[in-house]
N, CA and C atoms as a LAMMPS dump frame, in Angstrom:
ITEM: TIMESTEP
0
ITEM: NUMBER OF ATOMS
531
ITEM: BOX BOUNDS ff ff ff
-5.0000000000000000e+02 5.0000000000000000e+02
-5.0000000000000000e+02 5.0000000000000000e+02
-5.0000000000000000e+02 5.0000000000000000e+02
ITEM: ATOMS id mol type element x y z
1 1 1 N 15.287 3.426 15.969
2 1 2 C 14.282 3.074 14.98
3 1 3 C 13.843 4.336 14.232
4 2 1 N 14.043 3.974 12.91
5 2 2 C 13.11 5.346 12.293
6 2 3 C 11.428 5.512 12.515
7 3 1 N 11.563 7.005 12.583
8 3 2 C 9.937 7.307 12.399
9 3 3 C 9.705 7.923 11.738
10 4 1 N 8.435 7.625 11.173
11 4 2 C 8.329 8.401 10.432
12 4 3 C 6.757 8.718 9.98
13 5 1 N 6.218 9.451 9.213
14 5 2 C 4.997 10.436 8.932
15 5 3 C 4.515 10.39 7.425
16 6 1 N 3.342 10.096 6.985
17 6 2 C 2.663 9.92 5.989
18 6 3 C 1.855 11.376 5.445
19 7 1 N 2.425 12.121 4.647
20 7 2 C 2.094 12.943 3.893
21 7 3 C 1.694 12.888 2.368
22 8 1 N 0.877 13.917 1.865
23 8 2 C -0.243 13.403 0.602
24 8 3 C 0.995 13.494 -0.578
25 9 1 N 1.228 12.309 -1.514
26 9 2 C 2.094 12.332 -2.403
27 9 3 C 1.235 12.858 -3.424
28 10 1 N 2.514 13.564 -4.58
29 10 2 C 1.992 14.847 -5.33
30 10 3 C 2.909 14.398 -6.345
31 11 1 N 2.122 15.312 -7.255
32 11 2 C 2.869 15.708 -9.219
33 11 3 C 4.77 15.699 -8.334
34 12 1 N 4.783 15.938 -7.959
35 12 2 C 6.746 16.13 -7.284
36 12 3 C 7.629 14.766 -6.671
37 13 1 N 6.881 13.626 -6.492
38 13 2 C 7.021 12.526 -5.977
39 13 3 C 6.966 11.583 -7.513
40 14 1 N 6.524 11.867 -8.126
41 14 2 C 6.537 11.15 -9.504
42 14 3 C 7.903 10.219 -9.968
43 15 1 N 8.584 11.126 -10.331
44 15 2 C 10.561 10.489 -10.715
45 15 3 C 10.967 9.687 -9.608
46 16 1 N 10.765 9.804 -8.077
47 16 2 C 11.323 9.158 -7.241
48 16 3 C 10.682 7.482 -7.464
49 17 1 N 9.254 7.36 -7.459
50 17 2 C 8.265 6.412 -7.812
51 17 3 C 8.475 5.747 -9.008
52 18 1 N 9.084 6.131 -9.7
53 18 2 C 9.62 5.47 -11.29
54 18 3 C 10.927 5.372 -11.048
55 19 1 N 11.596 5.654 -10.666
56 19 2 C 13.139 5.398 -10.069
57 19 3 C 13.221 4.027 -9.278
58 20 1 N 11.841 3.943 -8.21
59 20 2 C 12.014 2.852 -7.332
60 20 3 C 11.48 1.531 -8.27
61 21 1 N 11.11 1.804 -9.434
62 21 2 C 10.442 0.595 -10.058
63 21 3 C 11.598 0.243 -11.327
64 22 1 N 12.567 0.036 -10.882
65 22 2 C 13.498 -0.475 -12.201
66 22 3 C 12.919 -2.263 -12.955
67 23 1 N 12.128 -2.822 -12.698
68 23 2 C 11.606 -3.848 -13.353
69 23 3 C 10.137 -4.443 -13.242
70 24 1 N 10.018 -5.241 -14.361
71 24 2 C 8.323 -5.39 -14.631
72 24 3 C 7.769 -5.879 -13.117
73 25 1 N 8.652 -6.935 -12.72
74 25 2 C 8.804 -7.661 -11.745
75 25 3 C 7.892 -7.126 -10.476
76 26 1 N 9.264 -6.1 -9.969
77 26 2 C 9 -5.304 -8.911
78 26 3 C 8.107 -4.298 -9.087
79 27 1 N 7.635 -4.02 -9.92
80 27 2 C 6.445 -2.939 -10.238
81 27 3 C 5.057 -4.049 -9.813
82 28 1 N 5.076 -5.118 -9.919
83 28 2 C 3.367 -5.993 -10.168
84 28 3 C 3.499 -5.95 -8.523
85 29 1 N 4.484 -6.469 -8.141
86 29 2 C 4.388 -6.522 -6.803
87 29 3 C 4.466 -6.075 -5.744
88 30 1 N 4.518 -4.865 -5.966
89 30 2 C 4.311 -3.735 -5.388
90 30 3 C 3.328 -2.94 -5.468
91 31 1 N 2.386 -2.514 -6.768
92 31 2 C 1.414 -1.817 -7.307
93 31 3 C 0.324 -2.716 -7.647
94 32 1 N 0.373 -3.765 -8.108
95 32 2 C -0.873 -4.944 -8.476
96 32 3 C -0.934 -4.228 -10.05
97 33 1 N -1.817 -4.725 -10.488
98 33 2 C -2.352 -4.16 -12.035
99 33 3 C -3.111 -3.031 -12.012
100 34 1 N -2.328 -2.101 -11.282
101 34 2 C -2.942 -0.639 -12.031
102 34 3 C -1.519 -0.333 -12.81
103 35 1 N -0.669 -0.876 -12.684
104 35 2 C 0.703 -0.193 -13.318
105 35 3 C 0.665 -0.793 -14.412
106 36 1 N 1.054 -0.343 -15.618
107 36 2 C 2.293 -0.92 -16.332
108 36 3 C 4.005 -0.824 -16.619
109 37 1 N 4.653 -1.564 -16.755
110 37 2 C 5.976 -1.127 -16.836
111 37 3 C 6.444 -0.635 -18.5
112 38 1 N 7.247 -0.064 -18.319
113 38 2 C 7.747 0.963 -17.156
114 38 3 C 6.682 1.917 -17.203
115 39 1 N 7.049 2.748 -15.973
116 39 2 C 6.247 2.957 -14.936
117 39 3 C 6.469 4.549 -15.445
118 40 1 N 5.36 5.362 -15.659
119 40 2 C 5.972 6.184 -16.53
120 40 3 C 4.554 7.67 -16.088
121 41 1 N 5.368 8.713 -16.049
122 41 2 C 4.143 10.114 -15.43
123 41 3 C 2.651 10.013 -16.028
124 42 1 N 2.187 9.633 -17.115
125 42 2 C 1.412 9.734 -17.556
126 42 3 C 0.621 8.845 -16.762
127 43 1 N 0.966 7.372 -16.51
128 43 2 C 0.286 6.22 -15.567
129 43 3 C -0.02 6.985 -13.927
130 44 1 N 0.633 7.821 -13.748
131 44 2 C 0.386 8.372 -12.263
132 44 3 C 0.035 9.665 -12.4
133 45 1 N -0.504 10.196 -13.429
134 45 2 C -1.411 11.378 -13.529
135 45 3 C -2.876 10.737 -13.267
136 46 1 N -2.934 9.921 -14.527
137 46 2 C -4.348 9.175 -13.925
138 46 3 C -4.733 8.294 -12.768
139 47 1 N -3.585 7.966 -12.307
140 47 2 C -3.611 7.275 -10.64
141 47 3 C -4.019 8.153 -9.949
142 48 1 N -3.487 9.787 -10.116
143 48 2 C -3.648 11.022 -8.68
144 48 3 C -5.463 11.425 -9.083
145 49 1 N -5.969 10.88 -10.613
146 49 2 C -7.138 11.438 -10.655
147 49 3 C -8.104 11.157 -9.211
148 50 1 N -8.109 9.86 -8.88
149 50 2 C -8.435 8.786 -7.992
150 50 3 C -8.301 9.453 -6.975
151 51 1 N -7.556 10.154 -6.501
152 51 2 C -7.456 10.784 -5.283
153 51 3 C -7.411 12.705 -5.112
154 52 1 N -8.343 12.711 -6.27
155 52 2 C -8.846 14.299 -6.551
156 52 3 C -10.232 14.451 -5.992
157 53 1 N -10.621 15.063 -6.106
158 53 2 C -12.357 15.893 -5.71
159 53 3 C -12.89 16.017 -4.218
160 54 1 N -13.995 15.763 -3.994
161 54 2 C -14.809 16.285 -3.259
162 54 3 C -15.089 14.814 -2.642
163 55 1 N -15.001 13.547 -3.241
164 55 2 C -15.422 12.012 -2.632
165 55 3 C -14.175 10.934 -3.286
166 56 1 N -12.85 11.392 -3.17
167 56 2 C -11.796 10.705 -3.826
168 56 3 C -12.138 9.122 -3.085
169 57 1 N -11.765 8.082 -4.078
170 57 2 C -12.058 6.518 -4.342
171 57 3 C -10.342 6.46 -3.089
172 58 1 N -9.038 6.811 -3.387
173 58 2 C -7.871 6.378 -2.881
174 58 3 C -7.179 7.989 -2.059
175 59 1 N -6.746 7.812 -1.369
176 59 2 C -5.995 7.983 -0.355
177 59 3 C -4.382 8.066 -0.822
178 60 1 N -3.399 8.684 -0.898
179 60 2 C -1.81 8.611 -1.556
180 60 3 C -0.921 9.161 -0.957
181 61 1 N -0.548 8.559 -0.615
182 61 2 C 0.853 8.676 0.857
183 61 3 C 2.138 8.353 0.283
184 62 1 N 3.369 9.896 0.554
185 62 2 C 4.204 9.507 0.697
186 62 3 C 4.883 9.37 1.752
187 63 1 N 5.907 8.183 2.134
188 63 2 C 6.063 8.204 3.374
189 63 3 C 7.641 8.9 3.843
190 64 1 N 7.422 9.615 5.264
191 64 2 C 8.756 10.257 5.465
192 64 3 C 8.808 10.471 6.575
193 65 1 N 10.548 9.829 6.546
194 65 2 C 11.732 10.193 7.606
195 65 3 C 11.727 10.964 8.718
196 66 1 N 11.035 10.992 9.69
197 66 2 C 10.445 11.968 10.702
198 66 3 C 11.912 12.759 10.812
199 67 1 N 13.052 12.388 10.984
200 67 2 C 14.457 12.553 11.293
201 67 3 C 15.188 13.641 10.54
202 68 1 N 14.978 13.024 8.764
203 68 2 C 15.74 14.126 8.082
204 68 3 C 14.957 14.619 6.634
205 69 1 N 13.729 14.2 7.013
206 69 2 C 12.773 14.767 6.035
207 69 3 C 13.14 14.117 4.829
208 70 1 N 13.407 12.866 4.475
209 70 2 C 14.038 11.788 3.156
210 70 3 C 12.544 11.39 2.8
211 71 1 N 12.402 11.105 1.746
212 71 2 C 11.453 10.575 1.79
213 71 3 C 11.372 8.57 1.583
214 72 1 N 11.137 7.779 1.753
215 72 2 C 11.674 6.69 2.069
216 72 3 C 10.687 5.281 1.412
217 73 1 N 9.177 5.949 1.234
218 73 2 C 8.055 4.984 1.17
219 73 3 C 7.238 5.37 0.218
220 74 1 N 6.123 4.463 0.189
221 74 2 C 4.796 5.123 -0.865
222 74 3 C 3.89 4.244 -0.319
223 75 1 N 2.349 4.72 0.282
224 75 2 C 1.391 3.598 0.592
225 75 3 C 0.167 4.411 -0.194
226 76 1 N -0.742 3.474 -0.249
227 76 2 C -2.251 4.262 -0.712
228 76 3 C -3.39 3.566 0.537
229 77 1 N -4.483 4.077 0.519
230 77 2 C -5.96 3.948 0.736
231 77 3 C -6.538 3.492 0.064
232 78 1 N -6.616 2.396 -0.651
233 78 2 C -7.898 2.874 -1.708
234 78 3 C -8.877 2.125 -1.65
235 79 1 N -10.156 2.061 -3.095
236 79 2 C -11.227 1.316 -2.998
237 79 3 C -11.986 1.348 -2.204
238 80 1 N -11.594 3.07 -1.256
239 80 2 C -12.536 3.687 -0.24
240 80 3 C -13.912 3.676 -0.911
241 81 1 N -15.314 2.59 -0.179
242 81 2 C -16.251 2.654 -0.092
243 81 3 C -17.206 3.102 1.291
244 82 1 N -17.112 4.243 1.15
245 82 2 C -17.937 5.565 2.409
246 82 3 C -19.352 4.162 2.76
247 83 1 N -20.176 3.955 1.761
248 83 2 C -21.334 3.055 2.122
249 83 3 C -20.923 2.158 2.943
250 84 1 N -20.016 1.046 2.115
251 84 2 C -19.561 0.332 2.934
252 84 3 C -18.857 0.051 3.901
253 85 1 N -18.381 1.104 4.398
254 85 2 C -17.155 1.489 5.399
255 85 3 C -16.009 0.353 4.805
256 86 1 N -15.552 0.238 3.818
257 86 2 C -14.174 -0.637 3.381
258 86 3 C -13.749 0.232 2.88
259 87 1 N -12.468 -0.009 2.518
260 87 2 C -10.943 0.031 1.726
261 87 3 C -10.059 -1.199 1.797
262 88 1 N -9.376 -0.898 1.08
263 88 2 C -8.052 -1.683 0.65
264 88 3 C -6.72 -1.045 0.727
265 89 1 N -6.196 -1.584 1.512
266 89 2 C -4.384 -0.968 1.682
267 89 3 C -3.677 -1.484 0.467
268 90 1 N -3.283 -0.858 -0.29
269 90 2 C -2.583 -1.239 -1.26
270 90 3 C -1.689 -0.342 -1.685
271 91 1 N -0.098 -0.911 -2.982
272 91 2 C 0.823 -0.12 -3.408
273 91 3 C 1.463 0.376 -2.484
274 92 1 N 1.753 -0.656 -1.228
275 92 2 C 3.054 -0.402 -0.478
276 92 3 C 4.436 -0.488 -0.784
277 93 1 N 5.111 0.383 -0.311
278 93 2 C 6.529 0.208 -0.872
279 93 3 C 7.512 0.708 -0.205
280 94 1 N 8.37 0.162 0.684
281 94 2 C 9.954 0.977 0.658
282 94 3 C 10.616 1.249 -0.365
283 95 1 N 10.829 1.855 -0.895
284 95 2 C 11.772 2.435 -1.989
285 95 3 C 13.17 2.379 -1.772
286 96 1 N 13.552 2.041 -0.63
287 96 2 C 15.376 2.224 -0.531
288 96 3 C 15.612 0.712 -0.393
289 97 1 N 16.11 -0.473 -0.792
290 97 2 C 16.275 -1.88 -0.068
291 97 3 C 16.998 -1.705 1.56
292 98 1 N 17.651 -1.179 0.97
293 98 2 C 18.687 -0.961 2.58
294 98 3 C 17.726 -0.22 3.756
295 99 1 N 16.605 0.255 3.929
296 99 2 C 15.461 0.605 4.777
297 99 3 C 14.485 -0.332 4.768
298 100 1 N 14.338 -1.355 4.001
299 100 2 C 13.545 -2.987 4.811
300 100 3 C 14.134 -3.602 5.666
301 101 1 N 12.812 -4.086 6.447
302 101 2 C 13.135 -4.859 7.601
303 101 3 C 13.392 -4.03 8.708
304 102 1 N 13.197 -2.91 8.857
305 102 2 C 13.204 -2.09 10.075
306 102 3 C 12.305 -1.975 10.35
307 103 1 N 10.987 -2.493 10.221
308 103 2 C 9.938 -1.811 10.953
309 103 3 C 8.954 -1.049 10.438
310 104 1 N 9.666 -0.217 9.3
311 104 2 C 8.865 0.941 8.211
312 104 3 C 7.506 0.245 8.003
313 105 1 N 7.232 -0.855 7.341
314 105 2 C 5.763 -1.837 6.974
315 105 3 C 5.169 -1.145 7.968
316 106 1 N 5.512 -1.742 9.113
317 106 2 C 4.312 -1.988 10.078
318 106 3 C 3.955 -0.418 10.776
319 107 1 N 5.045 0.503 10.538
320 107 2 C 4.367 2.015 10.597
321 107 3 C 3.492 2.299 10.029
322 108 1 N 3.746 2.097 8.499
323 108 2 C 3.396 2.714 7.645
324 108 3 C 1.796 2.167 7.578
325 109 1 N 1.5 0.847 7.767
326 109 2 C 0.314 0.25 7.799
327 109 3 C -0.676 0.519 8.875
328 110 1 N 0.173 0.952 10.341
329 110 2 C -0.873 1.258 10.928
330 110 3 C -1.151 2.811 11.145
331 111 1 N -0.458 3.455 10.193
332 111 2 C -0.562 4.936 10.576
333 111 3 C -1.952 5.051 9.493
334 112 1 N -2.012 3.813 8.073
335 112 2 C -2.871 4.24 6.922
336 112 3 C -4.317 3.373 7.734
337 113 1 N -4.106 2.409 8.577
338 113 2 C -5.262 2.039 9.528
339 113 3 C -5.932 2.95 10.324
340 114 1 N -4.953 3.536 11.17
341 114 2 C -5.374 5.347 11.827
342 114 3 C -6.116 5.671 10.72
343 115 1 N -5.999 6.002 9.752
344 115 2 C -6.657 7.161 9.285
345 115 3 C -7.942 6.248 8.834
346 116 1 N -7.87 5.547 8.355
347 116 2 C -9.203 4.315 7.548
348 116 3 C -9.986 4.665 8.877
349 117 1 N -9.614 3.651 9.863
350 117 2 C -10.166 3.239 10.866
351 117 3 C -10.717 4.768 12.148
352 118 1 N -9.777 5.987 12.013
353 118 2 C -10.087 6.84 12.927
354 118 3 C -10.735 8.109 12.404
355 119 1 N -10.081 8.174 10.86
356 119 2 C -10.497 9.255 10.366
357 119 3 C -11.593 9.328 9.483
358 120 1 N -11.714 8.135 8.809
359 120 2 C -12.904 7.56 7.865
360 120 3 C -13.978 7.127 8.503
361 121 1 N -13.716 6.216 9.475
362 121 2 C -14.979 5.753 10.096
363 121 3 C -14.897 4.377 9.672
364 122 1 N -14.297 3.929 9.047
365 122 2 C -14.5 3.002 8.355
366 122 3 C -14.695 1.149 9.09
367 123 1 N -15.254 0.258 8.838
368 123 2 C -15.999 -1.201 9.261
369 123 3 C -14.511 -2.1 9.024
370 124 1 N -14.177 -2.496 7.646
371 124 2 C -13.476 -3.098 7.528
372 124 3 C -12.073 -2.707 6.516
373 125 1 N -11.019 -3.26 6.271
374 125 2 C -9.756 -2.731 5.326
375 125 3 C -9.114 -4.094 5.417
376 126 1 N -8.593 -4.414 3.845
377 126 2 C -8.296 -5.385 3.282
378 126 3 C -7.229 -5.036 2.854
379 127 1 N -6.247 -6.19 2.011
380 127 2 C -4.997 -5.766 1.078
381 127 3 C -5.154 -7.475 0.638
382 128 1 N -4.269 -7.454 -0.072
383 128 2 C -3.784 -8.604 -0.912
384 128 3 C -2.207 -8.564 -0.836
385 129 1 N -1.886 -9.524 -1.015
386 129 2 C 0.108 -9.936 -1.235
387 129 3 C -0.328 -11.142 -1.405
388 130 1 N 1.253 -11.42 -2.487
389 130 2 C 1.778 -12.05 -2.924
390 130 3 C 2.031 -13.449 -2.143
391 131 1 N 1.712 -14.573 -2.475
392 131 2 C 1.815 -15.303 -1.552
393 131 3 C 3.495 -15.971 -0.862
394 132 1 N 4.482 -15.719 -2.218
395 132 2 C 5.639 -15.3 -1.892
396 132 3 C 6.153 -14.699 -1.092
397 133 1 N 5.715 -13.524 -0.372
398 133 2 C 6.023 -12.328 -0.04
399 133 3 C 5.832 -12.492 1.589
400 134 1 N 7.034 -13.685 2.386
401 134 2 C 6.793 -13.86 3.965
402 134 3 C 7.022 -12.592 4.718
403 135 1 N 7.739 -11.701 4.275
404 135 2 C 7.877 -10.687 5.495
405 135 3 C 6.874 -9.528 5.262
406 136 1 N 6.171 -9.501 4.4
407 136 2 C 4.734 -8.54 4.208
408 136 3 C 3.654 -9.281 5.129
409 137 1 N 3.731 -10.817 4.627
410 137 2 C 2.63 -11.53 5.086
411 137 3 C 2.872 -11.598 6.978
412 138 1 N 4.096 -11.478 7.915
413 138 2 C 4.4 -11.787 8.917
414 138 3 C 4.137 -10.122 9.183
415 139 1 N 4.006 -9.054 8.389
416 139 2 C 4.068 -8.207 9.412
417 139 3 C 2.28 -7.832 9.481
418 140 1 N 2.062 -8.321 8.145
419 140 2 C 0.518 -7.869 8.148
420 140 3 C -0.38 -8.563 9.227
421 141 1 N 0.003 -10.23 9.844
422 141 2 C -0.196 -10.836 10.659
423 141 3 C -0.514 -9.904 12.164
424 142 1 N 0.887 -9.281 12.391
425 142 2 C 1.267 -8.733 13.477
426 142 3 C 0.251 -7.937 13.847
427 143 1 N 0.17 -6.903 13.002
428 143 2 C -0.798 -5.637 13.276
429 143 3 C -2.133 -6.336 13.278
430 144 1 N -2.524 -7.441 12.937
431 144 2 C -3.934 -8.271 13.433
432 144 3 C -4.438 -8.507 12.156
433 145 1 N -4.099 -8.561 10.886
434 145 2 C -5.204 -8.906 9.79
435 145 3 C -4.761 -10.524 9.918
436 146 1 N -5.914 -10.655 9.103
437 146 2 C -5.846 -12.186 9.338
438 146 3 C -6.271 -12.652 7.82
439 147 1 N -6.02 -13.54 7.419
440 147 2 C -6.27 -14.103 6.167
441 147 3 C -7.219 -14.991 5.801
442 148 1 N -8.031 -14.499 4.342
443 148 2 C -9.169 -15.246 4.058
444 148 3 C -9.384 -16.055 3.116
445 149 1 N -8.176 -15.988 2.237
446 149 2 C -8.445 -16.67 1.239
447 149 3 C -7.111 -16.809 -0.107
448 150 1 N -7.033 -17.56 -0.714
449 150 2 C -5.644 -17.505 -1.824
450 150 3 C -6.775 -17.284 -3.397
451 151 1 N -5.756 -16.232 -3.958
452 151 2 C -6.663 -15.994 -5.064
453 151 3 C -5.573 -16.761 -5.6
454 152 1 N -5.799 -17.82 -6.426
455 152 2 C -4.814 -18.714 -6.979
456 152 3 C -4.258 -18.071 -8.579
457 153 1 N -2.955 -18.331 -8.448
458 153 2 C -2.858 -17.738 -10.391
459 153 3 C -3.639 -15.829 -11.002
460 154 1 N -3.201 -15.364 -9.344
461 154 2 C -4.307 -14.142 -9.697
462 154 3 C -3.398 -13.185 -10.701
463 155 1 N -2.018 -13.034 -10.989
464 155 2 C -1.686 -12.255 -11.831
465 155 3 C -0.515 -13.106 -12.948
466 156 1 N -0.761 -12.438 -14.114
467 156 2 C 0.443 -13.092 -14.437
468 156 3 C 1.447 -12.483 -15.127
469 157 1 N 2.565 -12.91 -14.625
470 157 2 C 4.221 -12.181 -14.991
471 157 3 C 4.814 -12.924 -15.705
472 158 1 N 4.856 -12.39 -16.845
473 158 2 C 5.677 -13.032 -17.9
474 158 3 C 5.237 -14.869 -18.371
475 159 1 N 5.805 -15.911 -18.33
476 159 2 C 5.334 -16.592 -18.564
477 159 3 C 4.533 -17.301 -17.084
478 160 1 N 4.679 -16.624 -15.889
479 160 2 C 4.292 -17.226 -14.542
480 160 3 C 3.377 -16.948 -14.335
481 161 1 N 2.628 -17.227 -13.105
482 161 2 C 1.729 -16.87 -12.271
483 161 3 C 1.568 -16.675 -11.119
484 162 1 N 1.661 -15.448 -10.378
485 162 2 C 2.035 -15.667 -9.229
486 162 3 C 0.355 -15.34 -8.161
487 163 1 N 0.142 -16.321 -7.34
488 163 2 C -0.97 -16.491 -6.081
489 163 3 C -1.139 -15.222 -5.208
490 164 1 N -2.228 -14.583 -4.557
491 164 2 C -1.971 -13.905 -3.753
492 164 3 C -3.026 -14.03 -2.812
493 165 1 N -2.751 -13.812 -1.454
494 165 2 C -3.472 -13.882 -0.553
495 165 3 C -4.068 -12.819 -0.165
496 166 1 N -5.649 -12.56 0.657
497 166 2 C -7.035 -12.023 0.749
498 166 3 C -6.146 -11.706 2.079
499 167 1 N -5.946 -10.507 2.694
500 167 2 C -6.352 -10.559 4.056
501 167 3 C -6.784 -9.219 4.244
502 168 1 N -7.539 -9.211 5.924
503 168 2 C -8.579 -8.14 6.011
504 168 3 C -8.335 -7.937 7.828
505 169 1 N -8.797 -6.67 8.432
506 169 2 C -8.848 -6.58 9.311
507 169 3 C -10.11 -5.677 9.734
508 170 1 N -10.762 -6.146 10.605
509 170 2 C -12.114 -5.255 11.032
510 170 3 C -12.055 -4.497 12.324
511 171 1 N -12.548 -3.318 12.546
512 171 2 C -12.758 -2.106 13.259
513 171 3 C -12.56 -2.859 14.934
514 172 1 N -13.166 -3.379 15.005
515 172 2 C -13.111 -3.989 16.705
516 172 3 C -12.049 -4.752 16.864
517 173 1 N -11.491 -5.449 15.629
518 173 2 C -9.815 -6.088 15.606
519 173 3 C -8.917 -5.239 16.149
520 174 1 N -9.172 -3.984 15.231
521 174 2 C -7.776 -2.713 15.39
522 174 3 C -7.859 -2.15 16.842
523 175 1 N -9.172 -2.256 16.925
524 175 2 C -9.348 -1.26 18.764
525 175 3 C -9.078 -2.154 19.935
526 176 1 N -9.051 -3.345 19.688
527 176 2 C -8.406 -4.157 20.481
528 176 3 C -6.674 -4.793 20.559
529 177 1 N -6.184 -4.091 19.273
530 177 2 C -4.634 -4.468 19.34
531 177 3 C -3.717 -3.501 20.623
């Protein structure tokens, strides 16, 4: 099984991140509506603002290959509210197809829970997916979030609309998995 390690993605991770987004498609569903396509440096200069200063809002992880130092993933933190002890896991991504389904998700999610949950302090952490999207939704299950709700028609792609589901996991959930 690979392992692997979540380090702070930077101005140098940029081209790989626009490389992994070859369509409008796969960009919404992966990033939600902070992106537009194409997916382009200028959109992720002002994304890294978010995770600049002294009280950064997001958290920006790239993820990597404990093995051969590849880099393989992209997750964020964000919508870090210190008051409220929340965040939101969002803008997950394997970047290689041929590295889904190994397992990577559910690293990658609970290594960005570690840090919410061990390093923040934080009460509760949420995400959203696609209601399409069974093997996000089966792994997010696993690690204990549980689901609250369908935002119906919440984005729309092209002439569609695609649903996405609320789920959340709270502090005494995670310490009991």
């Amino acid at each position: 099984m690979t392992e692997i390690e979540l380090e702070p993605f930077t101005r140098a991770d940029f081209g790989r991140l626009i490389a992994w987004s070859p369509t409008p498609e796969f960009l919404l569903q992966w990033s939600g509506p902070i992106f537009y396509f194409p997916l382009d440096e200028a959109q992720l200069e002002n994304y890294m603002r978010g995770a600049e200063g002294d009280d950064p809002v997001r958290k920006i992880f790239r993820v990597v290959d404990r093995a051969d130092g590849a880099v393989v993933g992209h997750i964020e933190l964000g919508e870090i509210n210190l008051a409220n002890r929340s965040a939101t896991i969002c803008r997950v991504l394997i970047g290689d197809p041929a590295m889904r389904g190994r397992g990577l998700g559910e690293q990658m999610v609970r290594r960005v829970l570690a840090i919410g949950f061990g390093e923040l302090g934080l009460h509760r952490i949420d995400l959203g997916v696609f209601e399409f999207n069974h093997a996000a939704i089966a792994c997010y299950e696993k690690i204990g979030f549980r689901i609250e709700g369908l935002r119906r028609d919440a984005r729309r792609i092209g002439d569609a609309y695609w649903s996405a589901w609320t789920m959340s996991i709270l502090e005494h959930e995670w310490t009991n998995i």
